[in-house]
C-alpha positions in Angstrom: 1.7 185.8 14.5 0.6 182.8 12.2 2.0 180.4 15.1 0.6 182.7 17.8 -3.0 182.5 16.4 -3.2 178.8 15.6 -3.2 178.0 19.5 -7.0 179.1 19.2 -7.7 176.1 16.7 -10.0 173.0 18.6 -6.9 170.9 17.4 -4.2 172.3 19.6 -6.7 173.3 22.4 -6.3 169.5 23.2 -3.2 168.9 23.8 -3.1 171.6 26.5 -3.4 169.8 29.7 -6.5 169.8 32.3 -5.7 170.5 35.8 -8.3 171.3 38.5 -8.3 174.9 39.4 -5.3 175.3 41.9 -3.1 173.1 40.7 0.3 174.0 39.8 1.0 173.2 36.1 4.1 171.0 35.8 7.4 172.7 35.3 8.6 171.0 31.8 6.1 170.1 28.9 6.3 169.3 25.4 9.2 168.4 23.1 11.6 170.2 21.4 13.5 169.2 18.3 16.5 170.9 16.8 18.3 170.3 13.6 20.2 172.7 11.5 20.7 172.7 7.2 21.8 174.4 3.8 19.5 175.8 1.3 22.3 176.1 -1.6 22.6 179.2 -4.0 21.9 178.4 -7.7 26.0 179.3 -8.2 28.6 176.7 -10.5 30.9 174.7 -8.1 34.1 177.3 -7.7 37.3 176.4 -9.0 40.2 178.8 -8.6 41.1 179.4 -12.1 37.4 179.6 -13.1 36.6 182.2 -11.1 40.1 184.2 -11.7 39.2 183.7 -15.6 35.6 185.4 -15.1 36.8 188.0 -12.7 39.7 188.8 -15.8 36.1 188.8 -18.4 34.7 191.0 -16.3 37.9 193.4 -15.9 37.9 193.4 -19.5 34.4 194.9 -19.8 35.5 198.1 -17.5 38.7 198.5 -19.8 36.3 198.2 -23.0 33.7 200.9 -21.6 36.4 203.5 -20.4 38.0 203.2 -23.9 35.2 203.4 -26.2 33.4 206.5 -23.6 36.6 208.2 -23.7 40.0 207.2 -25.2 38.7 205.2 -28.6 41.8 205.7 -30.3 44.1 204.2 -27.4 43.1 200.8 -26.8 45.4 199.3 -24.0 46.8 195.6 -24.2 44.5 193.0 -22.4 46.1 189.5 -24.3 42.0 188.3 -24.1 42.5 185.9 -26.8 45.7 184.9 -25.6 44.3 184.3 -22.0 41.2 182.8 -23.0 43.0 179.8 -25.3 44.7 179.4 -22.0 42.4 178.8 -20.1 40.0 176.9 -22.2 43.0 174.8 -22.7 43.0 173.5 -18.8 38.7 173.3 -18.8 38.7 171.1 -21.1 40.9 169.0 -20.2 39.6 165.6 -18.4 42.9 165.3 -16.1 44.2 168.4 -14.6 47.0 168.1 -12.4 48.2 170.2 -9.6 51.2 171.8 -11.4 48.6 172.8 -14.4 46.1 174.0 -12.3 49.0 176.4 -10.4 50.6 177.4 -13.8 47.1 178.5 -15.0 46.2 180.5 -11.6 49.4 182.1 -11.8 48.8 183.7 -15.3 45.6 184.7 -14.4 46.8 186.6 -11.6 49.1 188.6 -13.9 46.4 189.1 -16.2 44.1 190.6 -13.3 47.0 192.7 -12.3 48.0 194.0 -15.3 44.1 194.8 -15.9 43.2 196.2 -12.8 46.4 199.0 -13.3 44.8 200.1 -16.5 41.6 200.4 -14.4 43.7 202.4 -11.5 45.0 204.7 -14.3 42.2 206.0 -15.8 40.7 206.4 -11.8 43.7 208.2 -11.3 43.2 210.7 -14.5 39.3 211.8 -13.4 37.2 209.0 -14.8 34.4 207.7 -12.7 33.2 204.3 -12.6 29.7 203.5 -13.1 27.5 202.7 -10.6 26.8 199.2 -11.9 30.7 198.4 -12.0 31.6 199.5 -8.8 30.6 196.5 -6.6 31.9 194.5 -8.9 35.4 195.9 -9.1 35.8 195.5 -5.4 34.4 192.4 -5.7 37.3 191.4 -8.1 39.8 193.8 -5.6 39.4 191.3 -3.0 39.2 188.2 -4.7 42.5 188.9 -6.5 44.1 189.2 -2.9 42.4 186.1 -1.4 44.1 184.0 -4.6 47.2 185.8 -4.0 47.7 185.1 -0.7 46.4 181.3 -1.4 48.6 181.3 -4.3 51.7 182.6 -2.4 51.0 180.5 0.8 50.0 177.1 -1.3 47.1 177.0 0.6 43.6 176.4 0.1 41.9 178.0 2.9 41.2 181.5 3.9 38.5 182.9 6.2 35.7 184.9 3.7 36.7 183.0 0.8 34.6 184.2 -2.0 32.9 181.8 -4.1 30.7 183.9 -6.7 31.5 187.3 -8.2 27.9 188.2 -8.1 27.2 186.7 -4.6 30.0 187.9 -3.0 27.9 186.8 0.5 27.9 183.2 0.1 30.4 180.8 1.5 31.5 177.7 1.5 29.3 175.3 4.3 30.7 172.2 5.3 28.2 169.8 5.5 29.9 165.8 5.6 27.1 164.9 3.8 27.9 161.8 0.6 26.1 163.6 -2.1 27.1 167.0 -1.3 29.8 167.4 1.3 30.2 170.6 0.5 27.4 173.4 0.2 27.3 176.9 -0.8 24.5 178.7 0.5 22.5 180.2 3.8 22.7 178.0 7.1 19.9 178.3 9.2 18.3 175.8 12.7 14.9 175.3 13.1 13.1 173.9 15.6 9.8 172.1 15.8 7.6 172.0 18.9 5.4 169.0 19.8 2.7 170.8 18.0 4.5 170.3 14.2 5.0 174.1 14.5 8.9 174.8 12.7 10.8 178.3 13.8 14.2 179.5 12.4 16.4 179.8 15.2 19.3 181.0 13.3 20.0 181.9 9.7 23.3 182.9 8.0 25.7 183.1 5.5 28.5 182.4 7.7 29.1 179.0 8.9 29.1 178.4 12.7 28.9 175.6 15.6 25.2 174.3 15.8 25.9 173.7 19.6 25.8 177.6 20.0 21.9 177.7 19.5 20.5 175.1 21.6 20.8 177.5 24.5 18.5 180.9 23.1 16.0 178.6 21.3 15.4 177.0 24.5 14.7 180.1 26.0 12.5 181.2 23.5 10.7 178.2 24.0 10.1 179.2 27.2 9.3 183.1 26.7 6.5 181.3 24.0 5.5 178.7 26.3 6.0 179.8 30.3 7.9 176.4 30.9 10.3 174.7 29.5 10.4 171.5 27.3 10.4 168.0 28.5 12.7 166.7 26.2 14.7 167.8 23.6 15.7 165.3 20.9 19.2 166.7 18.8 22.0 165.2 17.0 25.8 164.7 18.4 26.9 168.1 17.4 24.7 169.7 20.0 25.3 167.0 23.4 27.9 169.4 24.3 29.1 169.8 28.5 27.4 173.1 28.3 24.5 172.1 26.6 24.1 169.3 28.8 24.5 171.4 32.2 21.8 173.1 30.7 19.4 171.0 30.6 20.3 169.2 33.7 20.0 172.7 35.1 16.4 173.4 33.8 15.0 169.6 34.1 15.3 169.2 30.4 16.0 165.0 28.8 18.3 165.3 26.3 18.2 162.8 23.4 21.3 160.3 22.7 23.5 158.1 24.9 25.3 159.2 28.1 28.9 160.9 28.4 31.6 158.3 29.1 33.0 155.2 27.9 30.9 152.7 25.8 29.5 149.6 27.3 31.5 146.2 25.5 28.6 144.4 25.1 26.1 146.3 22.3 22.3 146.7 24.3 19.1 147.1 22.4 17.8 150.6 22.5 15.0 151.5 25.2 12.0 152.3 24.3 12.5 155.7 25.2 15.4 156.0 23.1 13.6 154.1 20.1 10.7 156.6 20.7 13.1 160.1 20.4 14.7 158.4 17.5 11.4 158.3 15.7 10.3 161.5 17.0 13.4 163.6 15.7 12.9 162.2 11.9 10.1 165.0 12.0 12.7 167.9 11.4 14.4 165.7 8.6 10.6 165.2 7.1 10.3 168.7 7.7 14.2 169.8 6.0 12.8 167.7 2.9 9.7 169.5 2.2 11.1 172.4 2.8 13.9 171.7 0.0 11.9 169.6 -2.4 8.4 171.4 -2.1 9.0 175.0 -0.8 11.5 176.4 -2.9 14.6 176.0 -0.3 16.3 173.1 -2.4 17.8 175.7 -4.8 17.9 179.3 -4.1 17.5 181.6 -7.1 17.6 185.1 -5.7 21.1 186.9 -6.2 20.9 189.6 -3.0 21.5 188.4 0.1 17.9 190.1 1.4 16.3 188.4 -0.9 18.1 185.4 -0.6 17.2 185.6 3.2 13.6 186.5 2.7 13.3 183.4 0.4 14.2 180.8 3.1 12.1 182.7 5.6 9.0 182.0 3.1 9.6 178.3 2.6 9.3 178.0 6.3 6.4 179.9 6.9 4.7 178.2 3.9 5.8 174.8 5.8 4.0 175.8 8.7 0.9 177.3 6.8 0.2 173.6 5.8 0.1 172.7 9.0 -2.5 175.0 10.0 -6.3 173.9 9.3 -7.1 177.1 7.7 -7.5 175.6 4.2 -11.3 175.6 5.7 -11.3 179.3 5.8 -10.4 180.2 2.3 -12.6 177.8 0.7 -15.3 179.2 2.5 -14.0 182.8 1.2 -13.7 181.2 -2.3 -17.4 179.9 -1.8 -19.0 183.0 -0.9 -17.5 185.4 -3.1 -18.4 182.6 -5.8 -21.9 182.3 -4.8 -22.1 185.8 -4.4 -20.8 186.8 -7.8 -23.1 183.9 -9.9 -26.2 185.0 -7.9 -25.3 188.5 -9.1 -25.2 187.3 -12.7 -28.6 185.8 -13.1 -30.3 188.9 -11.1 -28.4 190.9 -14.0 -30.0 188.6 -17.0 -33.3 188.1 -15.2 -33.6 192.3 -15.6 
């Protein structure tokens, strides 16, 4: 709505075009850029036997409150000390090798075992788990299995890997980049129009191809617009076939070199290409406001709604400051000012 009613503004009524009454508008106008990224959850970097020794913390804490709410004379076993000399012993360490790392997953599995049948038992005999353990437990349920199989399989892949215990929703995003190749956190594509204008195209927890959403934001480009864009300037990931029939389909310039083989001989860019590679830097300008400014550098909700709702706002906040309607509330700010301090004095005059 924010996007819808800042077409009104004198500064966007000029960049419409003027044709005499008539006259067919042209079929393609404006530019569309498209660039996907990672706000990251504020989560520790996941190690296997990490996570296993929390999960076995955790499992500890249900066995404590069943025995102290109903069996405080018949403590079971849990070896807490035992496991957590264990694994301090491998955390500390400054060279962990592959055969410590396994040694120490595989007695934290039998710890998480041997705790989560004490846990079964008293299930079994009538006891209810609270409400604030239950996610939890399942939690812990399926990350046990994931490690298994990993464990059994000596891999270190598996699809829905869980990375947090208390964000069971985040994953692991591959991102190639040098400082973080790896990201955990919501991956969302926005878009920016010719006007500056950003809209998330896509946002979620699961990673996916970025090539799949060049084909519905161009549509929604034109349900927004009537026509489609002129151009639309994207990385490598996204000059797919399909993506490319596409825009040859709807008259649309796609940004980047041509399908086939190289040319030997290295040519200077055009100045159409030199042009669409200083207009895409706008959705990187845009990627670090929105990280360093806006709050989507580091997330620090915990649900995934909120999570969500926080990139939505640092994307919406990017596109308020682009709007000239700082006028508007100083002139609220103004009157109500005035209004108040004129007020006052007519009180002390009386």
């Amino acid at each position: 709505m924010i996007l819808a009613a800042s077409d009104v503004t004198p500064e966007h009524r000029e960049d419409k075009l003027e044709v005499p009454d008539g006259t067919a508008l042209p079929d393609n106008m404006g530019t569309l850029i498209l660039d996907a990224t990672c706000s990251p959850s504020n989560i520790r970097y996941p190690q296997d036997f990490s996570l296993l020794n929390e999960a076995r913390e955790h499992l500890e804490g249900i066995i404590d409150y069943f025995n102290d709410t109903y069996h405080p004379w018949a403590k079971p076993r849990t070896y807490r000390e035992i496991a957590r000399k264990d694994y301090l012993k491998l955390a500390k360490s400054k060279r962990r090798s592959a055969k410590a790392v396994r040694m120490q997953i595989r007695r934290e599995l039998f710890n998480l075992a041997r705790d989560m049948r004490y846990i079964e038992q008293y299930l079994a005999a009538g006891y209810e788990l609270p409400e604030k353990y239950r996610q939890l437990y399942q939690t812990i349920q399926k990350l046990y299995e994931q490690q298994k199989y990993m464990y059994d399989h000596k891999t270190h892949r598996i699809e829905h890997r869980i990375v947090s215990l208390r964000q069971p929703h985040l994953r692991p995003i591959v991102r190639g980049k040098v400082k973080a190749p790896v990201e955990f956190g919501a991956k969302y594509d926005v878009s920016i129009d010719e006007k500056g204008h950003a809209r998330m195209e896509k946002l979620s927890f699961d990673p996916y191809n970025e090539g799949n959403v060049l084909t519905d934001a161009v549509e929604r480009y034109k349900t927004r617009t009537g026509h489609y864009p002129t151009k639309v300037l994207v990385d490598q990931i996204y000059r797919t076939r399909t993506n490319r029939e596409l825009c040859k389909q709807r008259g649309i310039r796609m940004s980047g070199p041509r399908l086939g083989r190289p040319p030997k001989e290295k040519q200077k860019p055009t100045k159409e290409e030199y042009q669409d590679n200083v207009d895409i830097i706008e959705v990187e300008r845009f990627f670090s406001l929105d990280k360093h400014c806006y709050g989507a550098g580091l997330i620090m909700t915990k649900l995934p709604e909120t999570t969500l709702s926080s990139i939505a706002m640092s994307v919406l906040v990017g596109n308020l400051f682009r709007i000239p309607t700082g006028s508007l509330f100083l002139l609220y700010f103004v009157d109500s000012g005035a209004e108040s301090e004129s007020q006052h004095y007519m009180e002390l005059a009386d």
